[in-house]
C-alpha positions as a printed NumPy array, in Angstrom:
array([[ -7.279, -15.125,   0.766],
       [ -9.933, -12.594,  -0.226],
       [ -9.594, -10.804,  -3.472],
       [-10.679,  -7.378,  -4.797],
       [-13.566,  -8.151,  -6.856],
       [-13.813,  -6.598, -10.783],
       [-16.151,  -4.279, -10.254],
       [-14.089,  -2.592,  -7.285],
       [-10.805,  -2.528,  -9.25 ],
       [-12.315,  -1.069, -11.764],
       [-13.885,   1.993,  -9.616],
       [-10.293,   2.071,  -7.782],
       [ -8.378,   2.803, -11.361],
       [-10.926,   4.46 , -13.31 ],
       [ -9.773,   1.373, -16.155],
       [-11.701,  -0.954, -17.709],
       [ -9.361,  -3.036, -19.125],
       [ -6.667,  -5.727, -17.416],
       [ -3.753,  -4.436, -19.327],
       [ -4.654,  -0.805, -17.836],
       [ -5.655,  -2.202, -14.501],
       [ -2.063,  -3.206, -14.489],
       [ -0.505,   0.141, -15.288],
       [ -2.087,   1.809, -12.757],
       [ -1.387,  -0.464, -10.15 ],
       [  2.017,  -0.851, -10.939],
       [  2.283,   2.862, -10.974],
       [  1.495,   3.339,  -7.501],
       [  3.305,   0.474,  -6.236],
       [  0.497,  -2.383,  -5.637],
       [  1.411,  -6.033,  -5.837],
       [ -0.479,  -8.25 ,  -7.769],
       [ -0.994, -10.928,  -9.666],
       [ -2.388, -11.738, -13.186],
       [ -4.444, -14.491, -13.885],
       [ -4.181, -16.638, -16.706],
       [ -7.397, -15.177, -18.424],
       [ -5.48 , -11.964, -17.914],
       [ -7.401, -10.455, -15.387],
       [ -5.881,  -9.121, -12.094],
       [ -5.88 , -10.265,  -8.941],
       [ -5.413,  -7.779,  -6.35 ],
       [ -6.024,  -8.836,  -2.97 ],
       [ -7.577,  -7.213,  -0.138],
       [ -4.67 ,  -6.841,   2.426],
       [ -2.587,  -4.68 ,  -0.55 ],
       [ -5.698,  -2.427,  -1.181],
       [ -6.124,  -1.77 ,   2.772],
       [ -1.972,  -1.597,   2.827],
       [ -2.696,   1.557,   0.359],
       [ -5.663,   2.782,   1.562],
       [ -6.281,   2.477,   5.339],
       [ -4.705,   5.551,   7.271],
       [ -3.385,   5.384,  10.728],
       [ -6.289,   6.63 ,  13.442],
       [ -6.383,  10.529,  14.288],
       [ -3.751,  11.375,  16.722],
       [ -1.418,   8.399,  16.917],
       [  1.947,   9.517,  15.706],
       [  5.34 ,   8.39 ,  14.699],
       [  7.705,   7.637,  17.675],
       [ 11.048,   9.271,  16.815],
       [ 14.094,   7.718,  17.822],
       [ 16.943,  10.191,  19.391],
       [ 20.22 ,   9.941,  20.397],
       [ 20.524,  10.588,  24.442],
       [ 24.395,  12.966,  23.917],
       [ 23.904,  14.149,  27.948],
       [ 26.861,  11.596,  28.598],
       [ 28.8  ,  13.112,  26.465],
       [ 31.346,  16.575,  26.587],
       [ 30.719,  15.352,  30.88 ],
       [ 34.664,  15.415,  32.19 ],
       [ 34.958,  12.957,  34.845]])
């Protein structure tokens, strides 16, 4: 398991401090785990969960319901 380092959590919440760290993340709906010095450990996978976007131009399927077997008399 990789883990966001310190110095990148701290860019990605603007906080310094764990406590704050915390708030934020929860905030936003990260998962993560505290430490027992306190400090947070976020782990790569959630941060690219947040922040990766699908590629340009690969959308959604929609599901539909086919009704052109229906209102047929027979």
């Amino acid at each position: 398991m990789i883990f966001v380092s310190a110095e990148i959590l701290e860019q990605l919440t603007g906080k310094r401090r764990p406590s704050a760290q915390a708030r934020w993340l929860s905030l936003r709906g990260y998962k993560f785990e505290r430490r027992a010095d306190g400090t947070i450990a976020l782990r790569m996978e959630e941060l690219d969960a947040h922040t990766i976007s699908k590629p340009v131009g690969v959308a959604k399927k929609r599901w539909s319901v086919d009704l052109s077997q229906f209102g047929k008399a027979q």
